[in-house]
N, CA, C and O atoms as CSV, one atom per row, in Angstrom:
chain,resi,resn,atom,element,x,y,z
A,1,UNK,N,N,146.979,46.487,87.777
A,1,UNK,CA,C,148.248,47.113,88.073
A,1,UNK,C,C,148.672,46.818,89.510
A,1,UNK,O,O,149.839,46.731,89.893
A,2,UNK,N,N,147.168,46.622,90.533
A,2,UNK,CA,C,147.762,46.601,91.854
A,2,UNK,C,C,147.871,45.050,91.812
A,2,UNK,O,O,148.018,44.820,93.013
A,3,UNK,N,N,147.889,43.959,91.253
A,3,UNK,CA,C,148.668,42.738,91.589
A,3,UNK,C,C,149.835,42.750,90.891
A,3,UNK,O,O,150.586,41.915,91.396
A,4,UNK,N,N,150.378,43.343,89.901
A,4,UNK,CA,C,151.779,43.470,89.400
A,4,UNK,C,C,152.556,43.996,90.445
A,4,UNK,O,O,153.704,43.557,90.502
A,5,UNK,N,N,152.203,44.873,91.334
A,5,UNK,CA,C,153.266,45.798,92.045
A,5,UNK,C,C,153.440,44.697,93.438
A,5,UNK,O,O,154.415,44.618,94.186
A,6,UNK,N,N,152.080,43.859,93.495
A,6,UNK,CA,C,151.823,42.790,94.727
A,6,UNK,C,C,152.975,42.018,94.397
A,6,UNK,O,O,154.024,42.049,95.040
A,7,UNK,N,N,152.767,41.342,93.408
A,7,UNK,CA,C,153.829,40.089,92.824
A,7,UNK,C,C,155.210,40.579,92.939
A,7,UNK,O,O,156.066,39.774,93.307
A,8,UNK,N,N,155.549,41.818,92.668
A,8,UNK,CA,C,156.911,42.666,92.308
A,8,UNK,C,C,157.544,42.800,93.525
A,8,UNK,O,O,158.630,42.272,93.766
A,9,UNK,N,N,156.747,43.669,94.527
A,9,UNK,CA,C,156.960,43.540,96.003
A,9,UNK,C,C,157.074,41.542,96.764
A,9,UNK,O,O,157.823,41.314,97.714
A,10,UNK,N,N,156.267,40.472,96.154
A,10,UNK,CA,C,156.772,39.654,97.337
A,10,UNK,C,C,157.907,39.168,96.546
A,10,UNK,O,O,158.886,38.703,97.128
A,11,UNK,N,N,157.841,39.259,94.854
A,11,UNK,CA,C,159.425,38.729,94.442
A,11,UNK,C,C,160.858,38.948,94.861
A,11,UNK,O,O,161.915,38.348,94.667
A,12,UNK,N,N,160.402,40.296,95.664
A,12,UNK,CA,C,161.771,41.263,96.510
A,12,UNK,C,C,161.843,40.333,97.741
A,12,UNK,O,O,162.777,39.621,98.110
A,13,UNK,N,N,160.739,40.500,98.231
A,13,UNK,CA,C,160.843,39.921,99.814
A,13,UNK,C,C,161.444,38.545,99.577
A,13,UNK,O,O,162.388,38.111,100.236
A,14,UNK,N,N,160.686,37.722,98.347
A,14,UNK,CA,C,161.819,36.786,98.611
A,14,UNK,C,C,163.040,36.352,98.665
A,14,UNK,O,O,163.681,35.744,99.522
A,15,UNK,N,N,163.356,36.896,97.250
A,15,UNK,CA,C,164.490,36.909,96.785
A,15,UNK,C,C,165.437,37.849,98.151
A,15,UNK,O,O,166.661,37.791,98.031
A,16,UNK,N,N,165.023,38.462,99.073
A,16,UNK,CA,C,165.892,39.081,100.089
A,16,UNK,C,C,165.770,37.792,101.262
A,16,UNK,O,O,166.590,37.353,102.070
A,17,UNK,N,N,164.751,37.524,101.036
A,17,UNK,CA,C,164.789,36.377,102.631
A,17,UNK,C,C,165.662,35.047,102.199
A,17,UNK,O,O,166.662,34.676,102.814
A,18,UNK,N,N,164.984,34.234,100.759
A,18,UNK,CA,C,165.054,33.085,100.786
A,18,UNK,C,C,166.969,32.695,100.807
A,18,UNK,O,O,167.412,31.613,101.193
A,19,UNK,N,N,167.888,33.920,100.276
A,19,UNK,CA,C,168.994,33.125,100.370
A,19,UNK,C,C,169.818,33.000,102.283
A,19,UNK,O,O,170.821,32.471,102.762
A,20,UNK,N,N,168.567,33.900,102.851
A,20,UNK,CA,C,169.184,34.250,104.040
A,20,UNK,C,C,168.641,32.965,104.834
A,20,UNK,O,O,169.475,32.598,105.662
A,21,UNK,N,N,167.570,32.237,104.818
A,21,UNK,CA,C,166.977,30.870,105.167
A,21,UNK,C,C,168.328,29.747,105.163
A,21,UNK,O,O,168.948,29.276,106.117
A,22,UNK,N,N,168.556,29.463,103.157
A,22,UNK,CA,C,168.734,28.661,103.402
A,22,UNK,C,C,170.350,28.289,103.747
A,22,UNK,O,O,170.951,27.234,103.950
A,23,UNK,N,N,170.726,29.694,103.706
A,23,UNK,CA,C,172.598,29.662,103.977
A,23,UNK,C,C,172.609,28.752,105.088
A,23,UNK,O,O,171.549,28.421,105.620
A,24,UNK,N,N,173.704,28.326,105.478
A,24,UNK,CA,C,173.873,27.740,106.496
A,24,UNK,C,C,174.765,28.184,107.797
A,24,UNK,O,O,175.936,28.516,107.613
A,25,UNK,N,N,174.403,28.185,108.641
A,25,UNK,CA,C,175.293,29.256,109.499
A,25,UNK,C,C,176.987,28.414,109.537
A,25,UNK,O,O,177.384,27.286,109.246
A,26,UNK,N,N,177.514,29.447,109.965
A,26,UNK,CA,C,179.103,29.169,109.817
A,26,UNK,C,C,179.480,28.792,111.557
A,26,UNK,O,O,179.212,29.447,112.564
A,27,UNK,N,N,180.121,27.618,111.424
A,27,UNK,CA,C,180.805,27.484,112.850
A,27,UNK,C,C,181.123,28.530,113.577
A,27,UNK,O,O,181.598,29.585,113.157
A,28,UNK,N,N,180.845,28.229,114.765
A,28,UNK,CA,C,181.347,29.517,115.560
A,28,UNK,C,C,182.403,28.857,116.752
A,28,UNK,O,O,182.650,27.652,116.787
A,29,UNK,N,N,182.972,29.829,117.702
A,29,UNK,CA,C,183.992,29.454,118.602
A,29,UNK,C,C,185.502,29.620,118.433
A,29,UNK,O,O,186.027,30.129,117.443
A,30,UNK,N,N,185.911,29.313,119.110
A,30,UNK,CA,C,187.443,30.081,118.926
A,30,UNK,C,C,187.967,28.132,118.396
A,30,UNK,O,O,189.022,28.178,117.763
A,31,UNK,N,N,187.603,27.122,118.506
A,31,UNK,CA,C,188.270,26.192,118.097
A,31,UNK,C,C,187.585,25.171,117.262
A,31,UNK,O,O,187.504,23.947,117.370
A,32,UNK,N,N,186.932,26.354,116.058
A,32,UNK,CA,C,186.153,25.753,114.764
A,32,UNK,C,C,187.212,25.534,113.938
A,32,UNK,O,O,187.278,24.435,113.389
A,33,UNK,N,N,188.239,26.529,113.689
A,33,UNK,CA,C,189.183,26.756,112.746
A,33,UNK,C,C,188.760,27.558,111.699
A,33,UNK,O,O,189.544,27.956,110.837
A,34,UNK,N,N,187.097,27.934,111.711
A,34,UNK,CA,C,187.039,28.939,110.716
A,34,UNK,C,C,187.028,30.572,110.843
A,34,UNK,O,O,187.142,31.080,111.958
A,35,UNK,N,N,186.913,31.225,109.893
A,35,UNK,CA,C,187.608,32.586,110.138
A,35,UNK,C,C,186.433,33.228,110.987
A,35,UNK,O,O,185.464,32.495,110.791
A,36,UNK,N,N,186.147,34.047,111.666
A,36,UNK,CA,C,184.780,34.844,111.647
A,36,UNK,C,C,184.148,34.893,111.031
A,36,UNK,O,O,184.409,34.998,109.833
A,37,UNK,N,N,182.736,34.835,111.598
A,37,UNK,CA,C,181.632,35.180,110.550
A,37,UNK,C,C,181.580,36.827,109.789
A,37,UNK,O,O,181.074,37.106,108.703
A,38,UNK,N,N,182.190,37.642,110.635
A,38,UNK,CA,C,182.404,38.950,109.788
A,38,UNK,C,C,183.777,39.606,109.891
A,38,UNK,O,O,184.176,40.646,110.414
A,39,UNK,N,N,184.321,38.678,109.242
A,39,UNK,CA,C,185.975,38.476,108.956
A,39,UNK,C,C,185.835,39.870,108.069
A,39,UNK,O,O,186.224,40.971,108.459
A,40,UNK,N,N,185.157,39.578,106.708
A,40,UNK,CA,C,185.129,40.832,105.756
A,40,UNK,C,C,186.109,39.944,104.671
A,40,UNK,O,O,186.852,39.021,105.005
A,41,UNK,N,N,185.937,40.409,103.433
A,41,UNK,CA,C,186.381,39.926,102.497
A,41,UNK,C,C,188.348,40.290,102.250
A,41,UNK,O,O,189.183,39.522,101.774
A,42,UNK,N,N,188.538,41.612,102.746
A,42,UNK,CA,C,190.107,41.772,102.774
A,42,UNK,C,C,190.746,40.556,103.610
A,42,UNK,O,O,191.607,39.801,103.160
A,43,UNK,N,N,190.139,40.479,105.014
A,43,UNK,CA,C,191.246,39.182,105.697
A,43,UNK,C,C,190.930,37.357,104.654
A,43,UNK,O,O,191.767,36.513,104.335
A,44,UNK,N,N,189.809,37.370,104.473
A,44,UNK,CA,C,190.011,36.319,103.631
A,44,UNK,C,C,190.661,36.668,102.392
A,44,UNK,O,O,191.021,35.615,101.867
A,45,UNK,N,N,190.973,37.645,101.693
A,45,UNK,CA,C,191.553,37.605,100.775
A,45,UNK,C,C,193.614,37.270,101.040
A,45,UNK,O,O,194.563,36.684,100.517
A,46,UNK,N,N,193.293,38.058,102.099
A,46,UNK,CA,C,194.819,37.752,102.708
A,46,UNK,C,C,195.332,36.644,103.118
A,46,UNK,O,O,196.525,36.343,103.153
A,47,UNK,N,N,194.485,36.069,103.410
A,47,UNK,CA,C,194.399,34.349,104.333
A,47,UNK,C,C,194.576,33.810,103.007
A,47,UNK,O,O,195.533,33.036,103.036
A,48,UNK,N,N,193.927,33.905,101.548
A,48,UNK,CA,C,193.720,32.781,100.264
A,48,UNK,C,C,195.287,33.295,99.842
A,48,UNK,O,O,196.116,32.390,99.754
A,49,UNK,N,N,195.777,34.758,99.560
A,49,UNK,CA,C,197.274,34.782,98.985
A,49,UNK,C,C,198.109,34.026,100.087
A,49,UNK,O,O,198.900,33.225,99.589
A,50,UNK,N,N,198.125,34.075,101.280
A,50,UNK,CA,C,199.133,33.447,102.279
A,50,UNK,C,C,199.408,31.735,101.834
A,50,UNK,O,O,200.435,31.087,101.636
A,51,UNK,N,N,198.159,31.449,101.801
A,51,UNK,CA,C,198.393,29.997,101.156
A,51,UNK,C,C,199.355,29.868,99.776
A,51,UNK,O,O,200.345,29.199,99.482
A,52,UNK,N,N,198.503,30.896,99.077
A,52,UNK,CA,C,198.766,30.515,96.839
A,52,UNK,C,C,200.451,30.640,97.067
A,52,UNK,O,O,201.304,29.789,96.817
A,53,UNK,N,N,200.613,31.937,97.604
A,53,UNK,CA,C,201.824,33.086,97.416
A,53,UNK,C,C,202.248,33.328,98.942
A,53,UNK,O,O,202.019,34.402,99.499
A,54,UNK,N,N,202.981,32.085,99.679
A,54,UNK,CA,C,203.618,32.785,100.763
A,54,UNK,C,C,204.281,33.579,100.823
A,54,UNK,O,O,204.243,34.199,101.886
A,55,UNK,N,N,205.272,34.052,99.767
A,55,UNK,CA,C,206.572,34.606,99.264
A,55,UNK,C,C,205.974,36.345,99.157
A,55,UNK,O,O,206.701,37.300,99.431
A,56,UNK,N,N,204.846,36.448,98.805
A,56,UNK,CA,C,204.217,37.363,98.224
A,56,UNK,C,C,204.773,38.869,99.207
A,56,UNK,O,O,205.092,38.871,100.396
A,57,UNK,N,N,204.755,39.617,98.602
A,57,UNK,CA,C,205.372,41.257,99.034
A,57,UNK,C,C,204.048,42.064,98.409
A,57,UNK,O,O,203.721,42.179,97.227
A,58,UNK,N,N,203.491,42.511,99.443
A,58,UNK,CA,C,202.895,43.533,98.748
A,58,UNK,C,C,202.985,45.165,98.154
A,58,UNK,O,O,203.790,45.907,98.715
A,59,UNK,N,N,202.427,45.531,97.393
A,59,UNK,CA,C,203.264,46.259,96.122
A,59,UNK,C,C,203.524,47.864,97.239
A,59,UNK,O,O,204.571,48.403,97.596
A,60,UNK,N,N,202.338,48.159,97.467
A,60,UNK,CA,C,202.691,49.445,98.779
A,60,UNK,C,C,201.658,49.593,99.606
A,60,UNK,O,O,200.536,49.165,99.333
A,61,UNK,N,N,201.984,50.282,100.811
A,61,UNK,CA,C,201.674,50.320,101.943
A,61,UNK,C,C,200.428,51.770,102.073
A,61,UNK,O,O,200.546,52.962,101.793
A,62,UNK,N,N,199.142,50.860,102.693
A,62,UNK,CA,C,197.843,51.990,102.888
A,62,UNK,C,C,198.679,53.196,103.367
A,62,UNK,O,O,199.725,53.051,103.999
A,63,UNK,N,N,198.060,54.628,102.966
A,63,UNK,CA,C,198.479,55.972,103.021
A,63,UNK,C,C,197.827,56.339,104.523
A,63,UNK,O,O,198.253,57.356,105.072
A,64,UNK,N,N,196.946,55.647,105.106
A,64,UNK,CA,C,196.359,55.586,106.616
A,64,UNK,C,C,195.698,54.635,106.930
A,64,UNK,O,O,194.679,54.340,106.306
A,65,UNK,N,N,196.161,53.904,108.034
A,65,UNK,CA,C,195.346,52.617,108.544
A,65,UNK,C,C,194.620,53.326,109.772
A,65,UNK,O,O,195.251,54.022,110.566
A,66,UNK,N,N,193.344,53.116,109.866
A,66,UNK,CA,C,192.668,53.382,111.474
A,66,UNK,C,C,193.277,52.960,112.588
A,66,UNK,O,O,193.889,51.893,112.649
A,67,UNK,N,N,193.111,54.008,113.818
A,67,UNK,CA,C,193.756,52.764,114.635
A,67,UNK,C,C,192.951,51.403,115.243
A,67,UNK,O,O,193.638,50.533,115.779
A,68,UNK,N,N,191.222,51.203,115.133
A,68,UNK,CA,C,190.951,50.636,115.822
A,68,UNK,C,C,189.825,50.132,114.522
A,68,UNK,O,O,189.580,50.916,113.605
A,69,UNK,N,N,189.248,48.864,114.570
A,69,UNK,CA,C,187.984,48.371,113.313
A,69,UNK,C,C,187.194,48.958,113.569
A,69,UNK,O,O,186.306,48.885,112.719
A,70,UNK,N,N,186.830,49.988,114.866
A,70,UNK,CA,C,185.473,50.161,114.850
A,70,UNK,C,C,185.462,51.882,114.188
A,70,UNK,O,O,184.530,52.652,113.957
A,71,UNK,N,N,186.868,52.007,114.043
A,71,UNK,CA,C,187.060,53.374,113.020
A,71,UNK,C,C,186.929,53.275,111.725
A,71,UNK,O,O,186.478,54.130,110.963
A,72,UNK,N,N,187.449,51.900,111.393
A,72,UNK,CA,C,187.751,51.931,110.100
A,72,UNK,C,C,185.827,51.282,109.339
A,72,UNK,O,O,185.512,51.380,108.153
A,73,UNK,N,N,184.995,50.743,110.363
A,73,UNK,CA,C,183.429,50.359,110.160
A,73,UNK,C,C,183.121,51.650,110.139
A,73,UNK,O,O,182.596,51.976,109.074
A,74,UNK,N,N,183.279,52.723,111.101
A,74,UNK,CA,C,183.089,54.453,110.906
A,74,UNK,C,C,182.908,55.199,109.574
A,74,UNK,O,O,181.977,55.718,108.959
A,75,UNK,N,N,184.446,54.981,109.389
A,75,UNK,CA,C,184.719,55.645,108.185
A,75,UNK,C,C,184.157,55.270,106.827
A,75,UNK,O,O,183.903,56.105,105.959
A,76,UNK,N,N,183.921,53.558,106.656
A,76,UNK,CA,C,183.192,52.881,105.824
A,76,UNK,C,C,181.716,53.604,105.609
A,76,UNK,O,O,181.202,53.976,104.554
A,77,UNK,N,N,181.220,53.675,106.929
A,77,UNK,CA,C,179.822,54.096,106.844
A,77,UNK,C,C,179.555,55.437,106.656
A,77,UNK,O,O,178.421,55.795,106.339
A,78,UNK,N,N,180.693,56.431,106.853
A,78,UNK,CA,C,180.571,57.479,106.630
A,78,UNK,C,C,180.652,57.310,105.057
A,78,UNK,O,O,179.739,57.937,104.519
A,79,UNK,N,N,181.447,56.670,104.188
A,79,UNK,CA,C,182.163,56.611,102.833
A,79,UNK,C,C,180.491,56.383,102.156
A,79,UNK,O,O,180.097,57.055,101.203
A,80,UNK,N,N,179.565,55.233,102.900
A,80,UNK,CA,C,178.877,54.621,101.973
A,80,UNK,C,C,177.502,55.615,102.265
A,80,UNK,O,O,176.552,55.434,101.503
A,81,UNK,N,N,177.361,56.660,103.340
A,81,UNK,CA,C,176.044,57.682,103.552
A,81,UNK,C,C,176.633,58.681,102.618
A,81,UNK,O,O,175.796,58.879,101.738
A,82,UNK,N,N,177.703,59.401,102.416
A,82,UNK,CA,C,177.935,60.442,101.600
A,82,UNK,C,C,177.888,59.917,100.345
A,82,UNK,O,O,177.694,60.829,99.541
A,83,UNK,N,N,178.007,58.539,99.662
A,83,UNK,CA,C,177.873,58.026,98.609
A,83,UNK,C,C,175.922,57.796,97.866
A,83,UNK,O,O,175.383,57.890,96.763
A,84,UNK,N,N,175.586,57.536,98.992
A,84,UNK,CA,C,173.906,58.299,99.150
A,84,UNK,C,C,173.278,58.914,98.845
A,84,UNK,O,O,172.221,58.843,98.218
A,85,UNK,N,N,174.087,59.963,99.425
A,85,UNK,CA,C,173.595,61.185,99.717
A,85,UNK,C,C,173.859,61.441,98.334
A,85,UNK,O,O,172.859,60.972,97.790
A,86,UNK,N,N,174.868,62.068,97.105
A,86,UNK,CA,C,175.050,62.252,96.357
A,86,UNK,C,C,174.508,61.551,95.390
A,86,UNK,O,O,174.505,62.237,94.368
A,87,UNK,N,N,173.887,60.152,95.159
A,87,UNK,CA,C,173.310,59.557,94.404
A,87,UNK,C,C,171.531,59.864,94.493
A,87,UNK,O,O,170.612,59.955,93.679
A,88,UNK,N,N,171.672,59.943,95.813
A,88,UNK,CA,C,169.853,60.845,95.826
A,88,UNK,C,C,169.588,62.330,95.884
A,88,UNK,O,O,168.437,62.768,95.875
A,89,UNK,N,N,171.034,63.378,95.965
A,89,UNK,CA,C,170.567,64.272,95.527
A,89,UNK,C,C,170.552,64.064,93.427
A,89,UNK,O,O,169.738,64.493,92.609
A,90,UNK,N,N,171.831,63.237,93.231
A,90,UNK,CA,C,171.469,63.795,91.533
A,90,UNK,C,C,170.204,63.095,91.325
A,90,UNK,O,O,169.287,63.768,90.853
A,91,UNK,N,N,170.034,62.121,91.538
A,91,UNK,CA,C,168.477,61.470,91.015
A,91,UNK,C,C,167.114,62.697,91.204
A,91,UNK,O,O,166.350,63.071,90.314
A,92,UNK,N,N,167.139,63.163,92.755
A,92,UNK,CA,C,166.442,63.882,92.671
A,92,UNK,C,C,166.015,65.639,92.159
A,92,UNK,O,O,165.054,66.407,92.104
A,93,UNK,N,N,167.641,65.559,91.832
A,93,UNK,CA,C,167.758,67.227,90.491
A,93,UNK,C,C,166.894,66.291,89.240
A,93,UNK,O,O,165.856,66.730,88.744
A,94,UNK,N,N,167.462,65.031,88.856
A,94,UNK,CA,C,166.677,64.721,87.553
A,94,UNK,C,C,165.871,64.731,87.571
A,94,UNK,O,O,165.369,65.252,86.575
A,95,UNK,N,N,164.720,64.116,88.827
A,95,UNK,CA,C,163.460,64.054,88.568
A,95,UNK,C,C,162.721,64.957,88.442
A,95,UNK,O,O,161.706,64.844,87.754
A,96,UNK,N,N,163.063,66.151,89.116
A,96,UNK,CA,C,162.787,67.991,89.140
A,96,UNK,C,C,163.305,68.350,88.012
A,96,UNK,O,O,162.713,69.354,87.618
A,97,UNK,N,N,164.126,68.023,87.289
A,97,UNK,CA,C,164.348,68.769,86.472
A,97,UNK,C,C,163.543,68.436,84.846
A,97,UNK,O,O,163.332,69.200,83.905
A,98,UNK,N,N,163.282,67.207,84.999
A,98,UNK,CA,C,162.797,66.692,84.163
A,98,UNK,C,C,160.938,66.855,84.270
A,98,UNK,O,O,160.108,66.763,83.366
A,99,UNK,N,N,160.807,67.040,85.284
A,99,UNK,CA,C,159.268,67.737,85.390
A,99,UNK,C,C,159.013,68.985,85.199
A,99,UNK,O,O,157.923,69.441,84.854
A,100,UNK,N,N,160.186,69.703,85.454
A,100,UNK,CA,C,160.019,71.420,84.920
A,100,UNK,C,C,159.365,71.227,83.181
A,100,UNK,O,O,158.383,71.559,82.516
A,101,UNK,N,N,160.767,70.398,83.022
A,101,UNK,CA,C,160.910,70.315,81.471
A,101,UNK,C,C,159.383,69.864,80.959
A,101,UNK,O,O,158.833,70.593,80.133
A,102,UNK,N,N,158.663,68.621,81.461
A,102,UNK,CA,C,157.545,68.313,80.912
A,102,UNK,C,C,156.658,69.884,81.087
A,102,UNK,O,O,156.211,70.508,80.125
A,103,UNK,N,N,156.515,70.419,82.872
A,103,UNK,CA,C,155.849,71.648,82.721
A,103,UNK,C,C,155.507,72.823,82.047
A,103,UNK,O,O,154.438,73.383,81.805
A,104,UNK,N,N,157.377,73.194,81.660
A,104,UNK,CA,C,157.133,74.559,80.544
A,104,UNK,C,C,156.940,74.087,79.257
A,104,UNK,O,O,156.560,74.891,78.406
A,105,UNK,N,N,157.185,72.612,78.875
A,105,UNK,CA,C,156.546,72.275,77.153
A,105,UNK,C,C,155.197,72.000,76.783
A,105,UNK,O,O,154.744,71.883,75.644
A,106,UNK,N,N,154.336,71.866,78.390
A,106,UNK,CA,C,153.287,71.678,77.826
A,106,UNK,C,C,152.608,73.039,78.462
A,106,UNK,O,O,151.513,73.203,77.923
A,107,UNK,N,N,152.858,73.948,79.316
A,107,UNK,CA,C,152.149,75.544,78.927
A,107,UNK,C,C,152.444,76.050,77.855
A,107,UNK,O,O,151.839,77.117,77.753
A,108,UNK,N,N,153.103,75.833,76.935
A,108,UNK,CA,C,152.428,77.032,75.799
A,108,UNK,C,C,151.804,76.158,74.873
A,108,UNK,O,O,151.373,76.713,73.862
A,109,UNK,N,N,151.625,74.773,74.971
A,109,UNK,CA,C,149.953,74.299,74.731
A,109,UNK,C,C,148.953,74.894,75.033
A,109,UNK,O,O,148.104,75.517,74.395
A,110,UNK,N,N,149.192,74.538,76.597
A,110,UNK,CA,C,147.694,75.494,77.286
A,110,UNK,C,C,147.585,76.576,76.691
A,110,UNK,O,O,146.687,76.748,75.868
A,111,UNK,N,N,148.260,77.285,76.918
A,111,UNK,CA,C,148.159,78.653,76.051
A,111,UNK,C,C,147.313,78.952,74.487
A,111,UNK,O,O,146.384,79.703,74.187
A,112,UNK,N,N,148.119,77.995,73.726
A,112,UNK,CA,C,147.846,77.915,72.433
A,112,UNK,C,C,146.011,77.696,72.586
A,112,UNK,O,O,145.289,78.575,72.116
A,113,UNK,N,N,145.676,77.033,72.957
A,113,UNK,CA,C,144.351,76.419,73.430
A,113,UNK,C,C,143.626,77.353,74.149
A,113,UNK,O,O,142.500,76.860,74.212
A,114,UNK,N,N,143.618,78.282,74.655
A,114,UNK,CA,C,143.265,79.415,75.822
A,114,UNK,C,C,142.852,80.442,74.508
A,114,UNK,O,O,141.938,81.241,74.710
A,115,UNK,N,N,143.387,80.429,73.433
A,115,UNK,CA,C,142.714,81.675,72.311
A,115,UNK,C,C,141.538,81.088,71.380
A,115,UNK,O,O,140.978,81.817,70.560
């Protein structure tokens, strides 16, 4: 069992390292012509319609823009810890709750067995 969990664990490590090896880093400098390396997927998405769809209007306007990226990285990270948080408290009601459940079905075994 303990080389299954060995193998399981370095299949992670790799599979987390090896695509980070062999990417290739992205030009850097202000006169590469490419976007930032942590542009984020909205400005490239905006940059690919500007090309397809210059004409393009978009349909309506965010209900609040941050004023600054390092609010709107804030608020992200706040969005994705409370998203967390709520996914490891329900996991961890199930796992409690589901051990009660094994607990009280198997005392009145014991019980039964105790006469």
């Amino acid at each position: 069992m303990k080389a299954r969990t060995g193998l399981l664990w370095t299949a992670i490590i790799l599979l987390t390292v090896l695509p980070l090896w062999f990417a290739a880093a992205p030009p850097e400098g202000p006169g590469s012509g490419a976007p930032p390396a942590f542009s984020g997927a909205d400005s490239r998405a905006q940059q690919a319609i500007g090309i397809i769809a210059p004409n393009y209007k978009p349909w309506f306007a965010p209900l609040f823009e941050p004023p600054s990226g390092e609010i709107a990285s804030l608020l992200f990270a706040l969005q994705a810890a409370i998203g967390a948080g709520v996914i490891g408290f329900w996991l961890g009601m199930s796992v409690a709750r589901e051990r009660e459940r094994q607990r009280t079905s198997a005392a009145p075994e014991r019980d039964a067995n105790a006469d």
